[in-house]
Steps between C-alpha positions, in 0.01 A plus 500: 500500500288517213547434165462801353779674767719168506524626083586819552748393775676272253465759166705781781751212555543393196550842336779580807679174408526606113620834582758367756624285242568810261182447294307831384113477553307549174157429633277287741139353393547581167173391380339445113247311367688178518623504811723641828838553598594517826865698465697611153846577588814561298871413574720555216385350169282330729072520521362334791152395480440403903171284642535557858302193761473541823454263774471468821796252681401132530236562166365125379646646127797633372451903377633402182234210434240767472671618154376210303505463136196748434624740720783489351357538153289815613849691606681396218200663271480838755890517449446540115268740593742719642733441286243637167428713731872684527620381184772272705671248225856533628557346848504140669197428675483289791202347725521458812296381783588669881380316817449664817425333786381652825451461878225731710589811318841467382699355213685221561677349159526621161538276206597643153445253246656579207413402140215315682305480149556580168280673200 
């Protein structure tokens, strides 16, 4: 698989597992100047900022080693972009980083890591 469909393969996944958990969608590749966000979602008080990594099963690196400290940076600046952008001052925000690991072309594991960073 290649990378560009193993990404869209985890961003589907990852969205599913949100919802099935009782989040509400808000966006996907939100995108500004300063950066990307994979998923937004919203459970209660609750704003989700989501980086989604996908890998395929037996990968030399961990999905969640690809979110280092610049990356990290970047999302934390897009996610004060959207929340200028919709005037959002009253909620907890939350980062989290979602690994997806696959085999051929199906998902195998799911890892929600919550609070994986902070702003």
């Amino acid at each position: 698989m290649d990378r560009k469909t193993a990404g869209i393969l985890g961003e589907v996944s990852a969205a599913k597992f949100y919802r099935k958990a009782g989040y509400r969608l808000l966006a996907s590749n939100f995108r500004t100047r300063r950066g990307e966000i994979d998923l937004i979602a919203e459970k209660g008080n609750t704003l989700v900022f989501a980086e989604v990594k996908t890998r395929a099963e037996g990968s030399a690196l961990l999905p969640r080693e690809a979110v280092t400290p610049a990356k990290q940076n970047r999302i934390i600046s897009a996610a004060k972009g959207y929340l200028e952008k919709f005037g959002i001052t009253d909620q907890q925000i939350r980062f989290d980083v979602v690994e997806i690991y696959y085999s051929g072309e199906e998902v195998t594991r799911i890892n929600q890591i919550e609070n994986a960073f902070t702003a």
